[in-house]
N, C-alpha and C positions, 0 to 999 in steps of 0.2 A: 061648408058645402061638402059631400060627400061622394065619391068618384060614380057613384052610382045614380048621381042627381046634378052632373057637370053641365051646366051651362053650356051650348055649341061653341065650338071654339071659334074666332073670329080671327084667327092668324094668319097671313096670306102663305101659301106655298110657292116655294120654287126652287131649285136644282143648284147648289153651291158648285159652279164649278172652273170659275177663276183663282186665283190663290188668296187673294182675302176675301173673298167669300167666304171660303173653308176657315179662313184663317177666324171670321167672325162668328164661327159657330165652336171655339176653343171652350169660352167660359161653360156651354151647356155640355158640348163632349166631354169637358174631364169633371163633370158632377159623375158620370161613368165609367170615366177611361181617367182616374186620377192619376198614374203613372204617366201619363203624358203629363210633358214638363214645358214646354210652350207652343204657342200659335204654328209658330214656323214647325215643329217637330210635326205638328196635325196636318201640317198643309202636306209636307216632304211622304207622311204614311200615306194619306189620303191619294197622292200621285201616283203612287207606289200600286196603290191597290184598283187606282184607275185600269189598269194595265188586263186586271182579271173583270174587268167589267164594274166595280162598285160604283156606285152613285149616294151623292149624299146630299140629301132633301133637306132644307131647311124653313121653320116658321116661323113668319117674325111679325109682332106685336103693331101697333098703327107706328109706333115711334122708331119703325123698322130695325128694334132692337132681334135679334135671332133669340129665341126663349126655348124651341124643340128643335130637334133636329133626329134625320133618322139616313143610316148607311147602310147600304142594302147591293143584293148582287143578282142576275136572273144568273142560274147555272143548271146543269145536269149532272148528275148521277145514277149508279146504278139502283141506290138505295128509294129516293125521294123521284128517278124521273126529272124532268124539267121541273124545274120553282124557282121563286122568287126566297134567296137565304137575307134574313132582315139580320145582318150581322150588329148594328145599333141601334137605339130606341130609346130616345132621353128627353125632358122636360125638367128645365131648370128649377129645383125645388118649391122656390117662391111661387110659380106658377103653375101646380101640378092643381089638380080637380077640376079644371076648368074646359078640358074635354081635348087638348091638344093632343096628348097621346091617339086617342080614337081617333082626332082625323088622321094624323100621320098611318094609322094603323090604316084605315080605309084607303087610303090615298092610294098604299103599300098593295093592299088585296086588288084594288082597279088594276091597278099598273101590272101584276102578276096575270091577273086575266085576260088584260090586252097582249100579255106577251106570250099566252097560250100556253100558262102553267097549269100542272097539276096541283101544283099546293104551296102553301108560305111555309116555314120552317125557321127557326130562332134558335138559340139557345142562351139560357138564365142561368146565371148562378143557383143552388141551392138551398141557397141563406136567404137569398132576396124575395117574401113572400109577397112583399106589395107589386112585385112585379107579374107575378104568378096570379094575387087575384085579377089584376090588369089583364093577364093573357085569355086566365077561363072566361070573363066578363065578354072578350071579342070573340070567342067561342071556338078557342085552340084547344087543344090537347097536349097533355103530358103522354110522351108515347117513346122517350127514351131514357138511358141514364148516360152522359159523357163520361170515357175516361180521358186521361192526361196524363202523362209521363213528361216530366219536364228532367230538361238533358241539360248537364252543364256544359258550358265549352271551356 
């Protein structure tokens, strides 16, 4: 099947926000976030970044296994205005084409609108193109280039 002939997805949504909750959306976050190195490190970031408003959405299959999941923030700036920054965005391999991304993506834009943003806003790796046709498919735009300076201590 092919991402452009996904099946509706049938995965229930709802808000991780006990610590195994978090803790059960490990195996799909680090298909993204491989450097994380266990449950409990996901749950300890994830509290961390409660703090600036994240929220992490997770999907989970009828066998209420978690398969997608998506971390996200409403914030301001001067650049974007108010939005909603969708900082993760993941669907566990085995289960990609089947249309989970798109809802979480949907889900993502309702939720942006009800909080009276001006626009969604991401950032992708370079390398990662199946993510990029995923993003133009939801009908975003490439409208920056990231830099990054990484500082040792």
């Amino acid at each position: 099947m092919s991402p452009t002939t996904a099946s509706p997805s049938n995965i229930n949504l709802s808000y991780a926000d006990t610590e195994d909750e978090i803790r059960a959306c490990f195996a799909v976050m680090r298909e993204l976030r491989p450097h994380l190195a266990s449950a409990q490190e996901l749950a300890d970031r994830v509290a961390l970044q409660k703090r600036s408003g994240y929220r992490l959405l997770a999907g989970r299959d009828a066998a209420e296994r978690v398969v997608a999941c998506a971390g996200f923030r409403v914030t301001e700036n001067l650049m974007h205005g108010r939005h909603l920054y969708v900082d993760d965005l993941v669907t566990l391999e085995s289960e990609r084409a089947r249309g989970h991304g798109e809802r979480l993506f949907r889900f993502l834009v309702d939720a942006a609108r009800a909080a009276g943003c001006e626009k969604v806003v991401l950032d992708t790796g370079l390398s990662n193109a199946l993510a990029h046709r995923f993003y133009y498919r939801q009908g975003m735009l490439a409208t920056a280039l990231r830099f990054t300076l990484p500082l040792s201590l």
